[in-house]
PAZA-124339 format. One record per residue (C-alpha): residue in one letter; residue number from 1; y negated, x, z negated. Coordinates in pm, 1 decimal. Each point is the difference from the previous one (the first is absolute). Last residue first. Example, Ala and Ser with C-alpha at 12.3 -4.5 7.8 and 13.67 -1.06 7.14 Angstrom:
% PAZA-124339
<atom S 2 <106.0 1367.0 -714.0>>
<atom A 1 <344.0 -137.0 -66.0>>
% end
This chain:
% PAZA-124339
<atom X 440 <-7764.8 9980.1 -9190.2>>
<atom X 439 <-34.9 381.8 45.7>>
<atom X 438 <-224.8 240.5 224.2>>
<atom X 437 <94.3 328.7 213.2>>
<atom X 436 <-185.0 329.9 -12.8>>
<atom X 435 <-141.7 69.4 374.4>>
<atom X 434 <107.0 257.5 220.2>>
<atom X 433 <-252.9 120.5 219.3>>
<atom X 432 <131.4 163.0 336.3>>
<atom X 431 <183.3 283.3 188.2>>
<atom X 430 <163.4 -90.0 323.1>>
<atom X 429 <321.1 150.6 -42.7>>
<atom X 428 <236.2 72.0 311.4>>
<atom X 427 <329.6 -59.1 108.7>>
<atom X 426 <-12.9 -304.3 162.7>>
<atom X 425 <-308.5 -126.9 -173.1>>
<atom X 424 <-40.1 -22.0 -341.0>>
<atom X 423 <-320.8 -66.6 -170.1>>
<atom X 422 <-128.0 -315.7 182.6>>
<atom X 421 <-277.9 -159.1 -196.4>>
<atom X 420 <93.1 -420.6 -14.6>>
<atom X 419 <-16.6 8.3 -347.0>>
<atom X 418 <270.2 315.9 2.3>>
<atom X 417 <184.1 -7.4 338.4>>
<atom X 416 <299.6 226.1 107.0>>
<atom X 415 <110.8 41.8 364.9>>
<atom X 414 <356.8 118.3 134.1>>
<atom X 413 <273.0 -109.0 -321.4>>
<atom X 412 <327.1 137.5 61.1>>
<atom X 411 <331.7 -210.5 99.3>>
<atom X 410 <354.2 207.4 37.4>>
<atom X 409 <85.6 299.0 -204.8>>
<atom X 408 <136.0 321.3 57.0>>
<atom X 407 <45.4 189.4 -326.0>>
<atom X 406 <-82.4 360.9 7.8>>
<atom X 405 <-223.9 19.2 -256.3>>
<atom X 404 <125.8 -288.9 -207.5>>
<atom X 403 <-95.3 173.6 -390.2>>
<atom X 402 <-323.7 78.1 137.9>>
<atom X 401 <-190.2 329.0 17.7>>
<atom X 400 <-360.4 160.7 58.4>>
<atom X 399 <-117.4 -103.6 -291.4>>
<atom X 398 <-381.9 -79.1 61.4>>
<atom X 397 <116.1 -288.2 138.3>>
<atom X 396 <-72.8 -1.9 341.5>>
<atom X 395 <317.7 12.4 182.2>>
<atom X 394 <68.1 154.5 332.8>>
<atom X 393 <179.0 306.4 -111.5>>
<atom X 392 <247.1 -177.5 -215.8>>
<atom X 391 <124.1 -209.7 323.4>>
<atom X 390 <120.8 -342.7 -91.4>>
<atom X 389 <153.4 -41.4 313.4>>
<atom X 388 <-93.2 -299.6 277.8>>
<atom X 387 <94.4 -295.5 154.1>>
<atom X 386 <-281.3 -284.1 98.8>>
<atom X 385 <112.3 -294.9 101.3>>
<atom X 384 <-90.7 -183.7 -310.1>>
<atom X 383 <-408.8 98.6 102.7>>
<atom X 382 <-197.7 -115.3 -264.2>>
<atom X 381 <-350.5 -108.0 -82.5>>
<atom X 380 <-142.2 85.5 -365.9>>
<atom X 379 <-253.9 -245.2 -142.2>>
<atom X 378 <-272.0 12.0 -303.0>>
<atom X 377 <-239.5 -303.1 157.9>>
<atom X 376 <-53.1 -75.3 -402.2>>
<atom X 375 <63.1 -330.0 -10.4>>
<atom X 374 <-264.8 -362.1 81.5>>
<atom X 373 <289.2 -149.6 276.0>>
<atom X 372 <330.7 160.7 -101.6>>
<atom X 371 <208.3 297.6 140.5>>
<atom X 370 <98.7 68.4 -382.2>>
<atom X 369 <25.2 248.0 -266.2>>
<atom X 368 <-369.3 -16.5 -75.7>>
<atom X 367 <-320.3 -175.9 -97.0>>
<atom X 366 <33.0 64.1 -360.8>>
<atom X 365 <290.6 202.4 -188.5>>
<atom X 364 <198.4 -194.7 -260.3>>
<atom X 363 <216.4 320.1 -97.6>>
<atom X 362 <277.3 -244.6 82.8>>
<atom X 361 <-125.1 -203.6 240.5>>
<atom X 360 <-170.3 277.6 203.1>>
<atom X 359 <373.7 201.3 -28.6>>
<atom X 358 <190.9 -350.4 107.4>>
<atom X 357 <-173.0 -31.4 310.1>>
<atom X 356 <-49.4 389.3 88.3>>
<atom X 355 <320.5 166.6 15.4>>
<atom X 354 <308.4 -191.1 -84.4>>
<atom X 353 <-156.1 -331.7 134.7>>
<atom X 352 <-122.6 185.8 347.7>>
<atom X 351 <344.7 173.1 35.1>>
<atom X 350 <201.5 -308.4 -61.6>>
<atom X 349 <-199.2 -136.7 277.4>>
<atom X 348 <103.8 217.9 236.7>>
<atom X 347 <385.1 -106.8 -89.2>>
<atom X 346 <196.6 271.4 -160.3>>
<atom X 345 <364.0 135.2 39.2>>
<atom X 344 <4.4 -86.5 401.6>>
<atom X 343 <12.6 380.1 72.8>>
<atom X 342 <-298.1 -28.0 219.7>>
<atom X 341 <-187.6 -132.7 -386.4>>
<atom X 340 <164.0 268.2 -138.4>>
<atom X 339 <-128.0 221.2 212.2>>
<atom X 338 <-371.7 -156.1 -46.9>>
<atom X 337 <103.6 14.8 -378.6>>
<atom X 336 <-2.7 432.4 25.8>>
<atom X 335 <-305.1 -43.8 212.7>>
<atom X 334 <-173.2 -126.0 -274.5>>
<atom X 333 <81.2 224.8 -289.6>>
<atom X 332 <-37.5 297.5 183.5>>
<atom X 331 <-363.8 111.8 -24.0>>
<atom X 330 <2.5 -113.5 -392.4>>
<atom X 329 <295.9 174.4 -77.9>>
<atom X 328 <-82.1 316.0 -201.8>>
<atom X 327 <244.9 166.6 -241.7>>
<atom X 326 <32.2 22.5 -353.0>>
<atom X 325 <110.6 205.9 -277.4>>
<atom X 324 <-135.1 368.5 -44.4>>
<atom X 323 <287.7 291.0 -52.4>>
<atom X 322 <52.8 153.7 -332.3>>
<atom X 321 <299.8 -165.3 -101.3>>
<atom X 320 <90.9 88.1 348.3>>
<atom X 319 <-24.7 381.8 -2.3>>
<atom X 318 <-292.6 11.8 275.1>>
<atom X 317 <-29.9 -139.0 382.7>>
<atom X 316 <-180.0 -260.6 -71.6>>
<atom X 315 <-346.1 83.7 -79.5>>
<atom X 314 <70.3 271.9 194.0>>
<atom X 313 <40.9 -293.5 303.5>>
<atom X 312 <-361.5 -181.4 -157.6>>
<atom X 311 <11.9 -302.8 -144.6>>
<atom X 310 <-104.6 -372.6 106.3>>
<atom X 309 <127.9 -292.2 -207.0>>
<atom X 308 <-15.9 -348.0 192.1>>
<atom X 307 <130.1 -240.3 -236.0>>
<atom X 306 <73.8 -190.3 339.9>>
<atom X 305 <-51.0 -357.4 -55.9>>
<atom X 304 <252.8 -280.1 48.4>>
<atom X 303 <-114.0 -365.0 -109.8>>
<atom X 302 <196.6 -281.3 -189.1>>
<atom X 301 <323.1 107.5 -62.2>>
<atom X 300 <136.0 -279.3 -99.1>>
<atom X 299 <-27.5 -167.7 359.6>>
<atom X 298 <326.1 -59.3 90.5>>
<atom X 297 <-30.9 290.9 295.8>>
<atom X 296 <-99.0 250.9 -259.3>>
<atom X 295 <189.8 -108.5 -231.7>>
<atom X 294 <360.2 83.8 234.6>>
<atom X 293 <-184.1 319.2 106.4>>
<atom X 292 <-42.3 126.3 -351.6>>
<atom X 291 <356.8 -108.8 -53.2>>
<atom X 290 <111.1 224.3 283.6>>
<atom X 289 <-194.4 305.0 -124.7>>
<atom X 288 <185.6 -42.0 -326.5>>
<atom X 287 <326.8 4.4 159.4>>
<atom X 286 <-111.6 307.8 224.1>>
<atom X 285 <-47.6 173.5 -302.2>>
<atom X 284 <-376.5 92.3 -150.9>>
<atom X 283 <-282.5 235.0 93.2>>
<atom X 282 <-161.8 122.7 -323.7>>
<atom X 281 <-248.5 -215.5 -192.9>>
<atom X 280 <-201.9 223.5 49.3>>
<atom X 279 <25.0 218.1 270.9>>
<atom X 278 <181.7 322.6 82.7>>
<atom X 277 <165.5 -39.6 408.4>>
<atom X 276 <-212.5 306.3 87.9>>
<atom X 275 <164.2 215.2 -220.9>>
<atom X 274 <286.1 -25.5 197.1>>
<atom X 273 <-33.3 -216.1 325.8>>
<atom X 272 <326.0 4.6 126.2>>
<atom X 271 <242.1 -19.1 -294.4>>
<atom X 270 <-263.4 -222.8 -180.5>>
<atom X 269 <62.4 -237.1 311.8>>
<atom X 268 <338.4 -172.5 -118.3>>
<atom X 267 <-163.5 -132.8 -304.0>>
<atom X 266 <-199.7 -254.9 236.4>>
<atom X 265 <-296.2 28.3 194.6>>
<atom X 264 <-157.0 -288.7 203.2>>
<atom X 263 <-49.5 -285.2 -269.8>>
<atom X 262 <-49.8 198.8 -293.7>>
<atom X 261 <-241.3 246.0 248.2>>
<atom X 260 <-172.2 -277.8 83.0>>
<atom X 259 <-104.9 -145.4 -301.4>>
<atom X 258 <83.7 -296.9 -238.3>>
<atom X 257 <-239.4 -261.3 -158.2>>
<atom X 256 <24.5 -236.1 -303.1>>
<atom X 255 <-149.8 -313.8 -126.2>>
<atom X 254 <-15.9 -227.8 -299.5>>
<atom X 253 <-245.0 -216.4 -102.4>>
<atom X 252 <144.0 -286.7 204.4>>
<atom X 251 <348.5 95.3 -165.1>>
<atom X 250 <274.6 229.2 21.1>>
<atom X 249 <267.2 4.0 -266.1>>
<atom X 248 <358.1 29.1 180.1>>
<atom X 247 <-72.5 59.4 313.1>>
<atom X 246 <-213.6 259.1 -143.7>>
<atom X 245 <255.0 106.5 -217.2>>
<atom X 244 <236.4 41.0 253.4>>
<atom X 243 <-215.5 172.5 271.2>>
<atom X 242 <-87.8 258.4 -307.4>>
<atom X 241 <382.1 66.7 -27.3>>
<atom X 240 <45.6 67.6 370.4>>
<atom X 239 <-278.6 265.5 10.4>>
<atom X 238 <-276.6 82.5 169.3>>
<atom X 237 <-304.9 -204.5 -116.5>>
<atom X 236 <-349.4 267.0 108.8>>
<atom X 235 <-231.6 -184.0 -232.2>>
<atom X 234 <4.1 -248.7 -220.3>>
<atom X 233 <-282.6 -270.2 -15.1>>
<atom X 232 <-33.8 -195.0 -278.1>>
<atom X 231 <-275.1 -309.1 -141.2>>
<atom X 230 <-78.0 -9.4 -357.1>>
<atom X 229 <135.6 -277.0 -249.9>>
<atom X 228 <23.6 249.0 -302.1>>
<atom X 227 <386.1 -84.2 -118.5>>
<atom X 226 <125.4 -13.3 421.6>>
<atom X 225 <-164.2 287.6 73.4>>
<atom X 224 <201.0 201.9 -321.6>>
<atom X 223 <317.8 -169.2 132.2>>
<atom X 222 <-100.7 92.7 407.5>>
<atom X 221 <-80.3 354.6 -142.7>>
<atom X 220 <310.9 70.1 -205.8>>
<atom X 219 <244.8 -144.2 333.8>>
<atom X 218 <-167.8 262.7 176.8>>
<atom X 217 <39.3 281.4 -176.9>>
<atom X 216 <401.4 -60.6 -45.4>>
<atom X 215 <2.8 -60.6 348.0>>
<atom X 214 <-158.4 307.8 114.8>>
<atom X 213 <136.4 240.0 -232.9>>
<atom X 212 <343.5 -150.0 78.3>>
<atom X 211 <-10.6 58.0 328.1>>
<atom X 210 <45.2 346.2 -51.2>>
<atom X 209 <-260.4 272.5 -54.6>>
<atom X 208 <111.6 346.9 -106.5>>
<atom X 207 <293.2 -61.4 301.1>>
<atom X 206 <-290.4 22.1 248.8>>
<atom X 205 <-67.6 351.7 -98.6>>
<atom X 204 <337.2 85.1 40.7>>
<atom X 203 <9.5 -100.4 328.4>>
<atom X 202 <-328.8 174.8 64.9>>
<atom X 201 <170.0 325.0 -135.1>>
<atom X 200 <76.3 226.5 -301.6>>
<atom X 199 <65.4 374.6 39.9>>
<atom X 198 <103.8 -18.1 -343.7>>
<atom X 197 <36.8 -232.9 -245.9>>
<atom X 196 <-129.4 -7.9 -360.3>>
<atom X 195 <-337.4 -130.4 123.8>>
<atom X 194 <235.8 -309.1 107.4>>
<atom X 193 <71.4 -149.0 -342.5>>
<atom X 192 <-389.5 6.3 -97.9>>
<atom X 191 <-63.9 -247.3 302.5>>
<atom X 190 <306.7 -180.9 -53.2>>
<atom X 189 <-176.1 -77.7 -393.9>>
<atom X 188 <-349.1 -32.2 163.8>>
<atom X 187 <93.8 -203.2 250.2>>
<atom X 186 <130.6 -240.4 -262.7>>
<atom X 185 <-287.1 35.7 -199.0>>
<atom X 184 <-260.1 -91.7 268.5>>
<atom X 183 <176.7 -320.5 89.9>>
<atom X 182 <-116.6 -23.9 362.7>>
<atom X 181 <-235.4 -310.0 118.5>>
<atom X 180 <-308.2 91.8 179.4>>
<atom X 179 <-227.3 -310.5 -84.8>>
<atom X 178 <-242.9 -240.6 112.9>>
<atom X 177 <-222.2 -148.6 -184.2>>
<atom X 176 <-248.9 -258.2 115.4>>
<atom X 175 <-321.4 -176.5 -96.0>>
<atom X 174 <-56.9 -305.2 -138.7>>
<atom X 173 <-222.7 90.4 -282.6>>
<atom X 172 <171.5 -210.1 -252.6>>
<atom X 171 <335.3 143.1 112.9>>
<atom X 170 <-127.2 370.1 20.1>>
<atom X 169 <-88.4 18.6 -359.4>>
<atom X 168 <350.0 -163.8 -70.2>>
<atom X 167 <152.4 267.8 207.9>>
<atom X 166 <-169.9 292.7 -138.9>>
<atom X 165 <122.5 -161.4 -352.7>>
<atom X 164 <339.7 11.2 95.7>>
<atom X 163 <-25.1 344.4 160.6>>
<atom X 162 <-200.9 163.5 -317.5>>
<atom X 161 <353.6 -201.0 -247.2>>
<atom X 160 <281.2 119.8 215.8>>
<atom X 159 <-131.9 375.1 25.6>>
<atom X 158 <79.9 165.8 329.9>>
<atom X 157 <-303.4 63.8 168.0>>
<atom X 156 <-30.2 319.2 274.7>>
<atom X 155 <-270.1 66.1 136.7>>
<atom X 154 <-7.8 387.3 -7.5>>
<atom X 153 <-158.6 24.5 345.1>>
<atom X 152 <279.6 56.1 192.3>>
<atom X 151 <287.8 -191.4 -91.8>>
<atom X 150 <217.6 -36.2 -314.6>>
<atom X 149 <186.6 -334.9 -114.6>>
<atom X 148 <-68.5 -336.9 -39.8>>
<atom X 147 <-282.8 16.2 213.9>>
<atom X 146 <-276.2 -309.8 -31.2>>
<atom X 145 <-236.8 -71.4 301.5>>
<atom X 144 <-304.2 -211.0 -103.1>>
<atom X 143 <-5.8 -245.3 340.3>>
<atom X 142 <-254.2 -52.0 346.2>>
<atom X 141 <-305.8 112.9 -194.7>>
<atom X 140 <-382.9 -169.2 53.0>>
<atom X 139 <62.2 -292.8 -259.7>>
<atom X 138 <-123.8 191.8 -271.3>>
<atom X 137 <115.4 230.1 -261.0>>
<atom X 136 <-168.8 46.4 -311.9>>
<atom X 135 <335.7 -78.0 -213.4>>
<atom X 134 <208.0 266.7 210.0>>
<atom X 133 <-253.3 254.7 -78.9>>
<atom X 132 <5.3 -103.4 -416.5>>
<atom X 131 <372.6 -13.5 79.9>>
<atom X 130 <18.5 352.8 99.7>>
<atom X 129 <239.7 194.6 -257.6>>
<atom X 128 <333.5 -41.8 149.0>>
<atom X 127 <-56.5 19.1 329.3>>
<atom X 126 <-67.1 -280.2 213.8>>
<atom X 125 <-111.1 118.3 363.4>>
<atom X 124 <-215.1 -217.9 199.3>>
<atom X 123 <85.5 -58.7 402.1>>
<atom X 122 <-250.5 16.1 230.4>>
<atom X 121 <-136.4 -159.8 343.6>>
<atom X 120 <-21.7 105.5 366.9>>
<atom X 119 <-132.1 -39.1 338.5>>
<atom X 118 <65.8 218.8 321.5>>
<atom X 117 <-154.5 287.3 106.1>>
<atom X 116 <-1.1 159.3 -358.9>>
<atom X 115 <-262.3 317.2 -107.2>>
<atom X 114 <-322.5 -83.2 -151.9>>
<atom X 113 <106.4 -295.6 -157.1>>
<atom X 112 <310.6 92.6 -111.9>>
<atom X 111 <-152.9 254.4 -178.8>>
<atom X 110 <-248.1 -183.6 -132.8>>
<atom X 109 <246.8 -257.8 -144.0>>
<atom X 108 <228.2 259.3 -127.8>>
<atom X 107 <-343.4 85.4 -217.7>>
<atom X 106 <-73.3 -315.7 -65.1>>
<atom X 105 <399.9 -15.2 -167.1>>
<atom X 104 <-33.4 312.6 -204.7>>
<atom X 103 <-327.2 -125.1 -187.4>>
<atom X 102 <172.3 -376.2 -39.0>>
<atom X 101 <287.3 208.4 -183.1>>
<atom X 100 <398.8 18.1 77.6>>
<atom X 99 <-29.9 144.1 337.1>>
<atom X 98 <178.2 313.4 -68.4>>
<atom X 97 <-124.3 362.3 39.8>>
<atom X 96 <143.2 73.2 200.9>>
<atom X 95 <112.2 -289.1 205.8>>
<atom X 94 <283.8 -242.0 -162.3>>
<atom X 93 <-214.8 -302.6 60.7>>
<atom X 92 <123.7 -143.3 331.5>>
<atom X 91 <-175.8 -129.9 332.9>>
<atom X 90 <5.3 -315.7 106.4>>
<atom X 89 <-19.3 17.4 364.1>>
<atom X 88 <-116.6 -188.1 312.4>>
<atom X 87 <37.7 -21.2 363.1>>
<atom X 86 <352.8 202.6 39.0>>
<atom X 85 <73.9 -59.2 428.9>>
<atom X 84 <252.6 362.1 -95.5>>
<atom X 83 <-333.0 180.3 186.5>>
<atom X 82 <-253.8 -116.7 -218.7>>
<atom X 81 <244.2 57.9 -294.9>>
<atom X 80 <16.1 350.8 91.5>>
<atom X 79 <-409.0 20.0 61.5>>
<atom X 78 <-41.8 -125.6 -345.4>>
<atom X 77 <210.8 243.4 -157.1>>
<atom X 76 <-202.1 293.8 153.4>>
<atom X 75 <-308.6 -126.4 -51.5>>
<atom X 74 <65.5 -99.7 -377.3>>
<atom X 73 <147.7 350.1 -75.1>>
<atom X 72 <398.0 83.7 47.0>>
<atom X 71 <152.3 335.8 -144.8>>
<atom X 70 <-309.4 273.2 -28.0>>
<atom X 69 <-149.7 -325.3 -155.1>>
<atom X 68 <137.2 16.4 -364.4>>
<atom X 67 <-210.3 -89.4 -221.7>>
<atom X 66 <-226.8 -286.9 97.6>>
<atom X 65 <155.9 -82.2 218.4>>
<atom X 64 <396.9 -52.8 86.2>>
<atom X 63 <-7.5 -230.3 211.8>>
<atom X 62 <279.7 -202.0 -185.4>>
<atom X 61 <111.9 -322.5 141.0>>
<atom X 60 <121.9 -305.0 -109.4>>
<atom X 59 <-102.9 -355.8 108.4>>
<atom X 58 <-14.5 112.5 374.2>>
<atom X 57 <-197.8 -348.6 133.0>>
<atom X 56 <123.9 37.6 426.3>>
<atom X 55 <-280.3 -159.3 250.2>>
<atom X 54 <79.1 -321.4 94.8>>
<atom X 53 <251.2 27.4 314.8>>
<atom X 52 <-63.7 -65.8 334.2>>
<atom X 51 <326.2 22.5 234.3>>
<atom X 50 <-60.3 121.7 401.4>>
<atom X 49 <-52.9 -257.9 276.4>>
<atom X 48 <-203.8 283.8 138.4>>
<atom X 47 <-248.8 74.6 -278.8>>
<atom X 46 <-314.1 -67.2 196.0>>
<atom X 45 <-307.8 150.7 -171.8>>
<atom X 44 <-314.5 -172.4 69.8>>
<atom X 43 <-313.7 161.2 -84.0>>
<atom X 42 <-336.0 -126.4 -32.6>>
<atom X 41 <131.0 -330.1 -8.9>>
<atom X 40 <27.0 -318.7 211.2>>
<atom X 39 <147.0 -336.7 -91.6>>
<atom X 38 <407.1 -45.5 -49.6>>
<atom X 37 <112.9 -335.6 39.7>>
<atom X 36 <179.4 70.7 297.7>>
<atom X 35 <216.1 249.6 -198.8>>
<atom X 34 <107.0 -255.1 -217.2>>
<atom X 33 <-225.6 21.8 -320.3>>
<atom X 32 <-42.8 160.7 -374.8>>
<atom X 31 <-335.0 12.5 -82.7>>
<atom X 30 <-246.1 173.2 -223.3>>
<atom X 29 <231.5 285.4 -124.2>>
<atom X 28 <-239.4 179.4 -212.5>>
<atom X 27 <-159.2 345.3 44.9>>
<atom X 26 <-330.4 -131.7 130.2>>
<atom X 25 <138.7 -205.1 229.2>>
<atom X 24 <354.7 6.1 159.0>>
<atom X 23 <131.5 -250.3 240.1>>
<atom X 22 <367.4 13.8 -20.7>>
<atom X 21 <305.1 -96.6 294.5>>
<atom X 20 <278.6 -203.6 138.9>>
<atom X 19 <404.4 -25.3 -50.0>>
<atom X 18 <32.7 -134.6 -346.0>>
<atom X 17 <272.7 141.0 -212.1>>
<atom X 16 <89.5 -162.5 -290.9>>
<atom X 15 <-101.8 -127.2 -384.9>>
<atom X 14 <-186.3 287.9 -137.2>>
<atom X 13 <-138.8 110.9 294.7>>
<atom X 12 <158.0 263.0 245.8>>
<atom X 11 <-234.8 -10.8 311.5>>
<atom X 10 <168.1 68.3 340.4>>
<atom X 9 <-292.2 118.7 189.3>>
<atom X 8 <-169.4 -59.2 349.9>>
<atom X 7 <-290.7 64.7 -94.7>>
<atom X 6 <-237.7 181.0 -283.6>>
<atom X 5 <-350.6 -90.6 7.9>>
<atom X 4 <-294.1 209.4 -197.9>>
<atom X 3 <-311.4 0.9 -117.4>>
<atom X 2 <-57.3 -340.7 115.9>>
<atom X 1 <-276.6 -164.2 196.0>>
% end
């Protein structure tokens, strides 16, 4: 007998829909049948001709512990992605302090341990003095982050020569870097120029980091990546000019993401959301938004993940050079595609490849990504119907805010599964053991 049988489901696999249902044993998918196919269970959950998904991989997120819990901890971010149908997520290394040693990284390990519903893995921070650390890595990280330019955490790295040579060490291991691309001395230089101003805003905070950072950053990395023979992943693509190059230069060990807030939020919303609207890299033109659209739906962007940034409103609400950058996303991210997906602007399997095929291919994660016989039963059903506000008071990141509360959206996720444990549940968290994910 099974652990579990869910019927009467449209399962999204990597090729189609098929109409039918999952035998699930011992936190694997065992089978995947017609409904008459189906054997008994101990429970049977019947998800009314509703969409399966696999489970949502959130590449980027920051929970914020150790260091600075009072904003998100591992419970509290869990339980968000729980309820936005978020099965696993790599977590990354700008914590206080960072994660740029083996000590500091067991340690976020315990934490996580101890504290996330759903499962997890790490990113590794380069910094600038750390190769000895990055050199007795071992295949148990999803990527080394690198960060052109300053973050929490005091990570940055922006010397030519440590980077190339942080990238050839990484080549022969095989393992990953991503990077946040921003030309540090250009935002510097705007940065300096707007200190002179007064009463300064989020516009003008945007205008200290212009596409130009971005592209100019990028470009560098994919040359230096190119000379060492590592693999890249940049993070959080929103501009026009990066599109370009990419188009111009991508190849198989090449990869990018974008977020939800580049791909819902435009310029036009820093009027509205104020201090709220600070992120980096800033919220871009409606022209640039459009572009990031036009590769998502060819395919050069590969995945989207959220860069999910928690802080507190007086956190916010300060002179805005002062003001944290960031804001959450992973509770949103999925039913802001499910309206797209009503809208006819995404297919349902678009969603599936954005979100958890192509980010367990890319950060070669085992078992998982995919409604397949022998995965990870990590599944979140649907209900496309479904209309609803994001409502700031209902959330569950530690937060309290969104940059869409307020937005009525169609398509939420009802039921979430981690190995075949249900932790979400229409509404509600079922607390339960997140485990710390594998790679191939």
């Amino acid at each position: 007998m099974s652990d579990l049988v869910i019927k009467n489901a449209k399962l999204v696999l990597s090729d189609g829909v098929f109409e039918g249902g999952l035998l699930i044993e011992d936190g694997k998918i065992k089978k995947i049948t017609s409904d008459s196919g189906l054997l008994k269970a101990d429970k049977v959950i019947d998800a009314n001709g509703n969409y399966v998904l696999p489970g949502l991989i959130d590449a980027h997120v920051h929970f914020r512990e150790p260091g600075s819990s009072s904003k998100e901890d591992w419970f509290t971010g869990s339980s968000a992605a729980a309820a936005g149908g978020v099965t696993t997520v790599l977590d990354m290394p700008n914590t206080q302090p960072p994660t740029s040693t083996i000590e500091q990284l067991n340690r976020k390990r315990e934490i996580a341990q101890s504290k996330s519903i759903i499962d997890y893995g790490f990113h590794f921070g380069a910094s600038a003095d750390n190769l000895n650390e990055l050199s007795a890595l071992e295949n148990n990280v999803a990527s080394v982050k690198f960060y052109m330019s300053e973050t929490t955490g005091s990570l940055r790295v922006d010397n030519d020569a440590v980077i190339f040579e942080e990238f050839k060490l990484l080549a022969d291991k095989k393992i990953l870097a991503t990077i946040h691309a921003e030309n540090r001395d250009m935002i510097q230089y705007w940065t300096n120029k707007l200190k002179e101003k007064k009463e300064a805003n989020a516009i003008d905070y945007t205008n200290t980091r212009p596409n130009i950072c971005a592209a100019d950053a990028l470009n560098q990395m994919m040359y230096l990546s190119k000379m060492a023979g590592n693999r890249i992943h940049f993070c959080h693509v929103s501009t026009r000019e990066e599109i370009m190059l990419l188009k111009n230069s991508k190849t198989e060990k090449i990869t990018a993401e974008t977020t939800p807030h580049h791909l819902f939020l435009t310029k036009e919303d820093i009027k509205k959301l104020g201090n709220y609207s600070k992120v980096n890299p800033p919220l871009r033109s409606i022209e640039d938004q459009k572009k990031l659209w036009d590769a998502v739906h060819s395919g050069l962007i590969d995945i989207i993940s959220t860069d999910h940034a928690p802080h507190l409103p007086e956190e916010k609400n300060r002179d805005i050079l002062m003001a944290s950058a960031g804001m959450p996303g992973v509770e949103t991210m999925l039913p802001l595609l499910l309206n797209e997906v009503n809208k006819g602007n995404l297919k349902i399997t678009d969603i599936t490849r954005l979100t958890a095929v192509n980010p367990a291919k890319i950060f070669q994660i085992k078992n998982k990504g995919m409604i397949k016989e022998g995965y990870d039963a990590d599944l979140v059903i649907i209900d496309l119907k479904k209309e609803a506000k994001v409502d700031n008071s209902k959330l569950l990141t530690k937060c309290g805010w969104s940059p869409f509360n307020g937005r009525k959206l169609k398509g939420w996720p009802t039921k979430t599964f981690v190995r075949g444990n249900k932790v979400f549940d229409e509404g509600s968290i079922i607390k339960t053991q997140g485990n710390e994910v594998t790679y191939f």
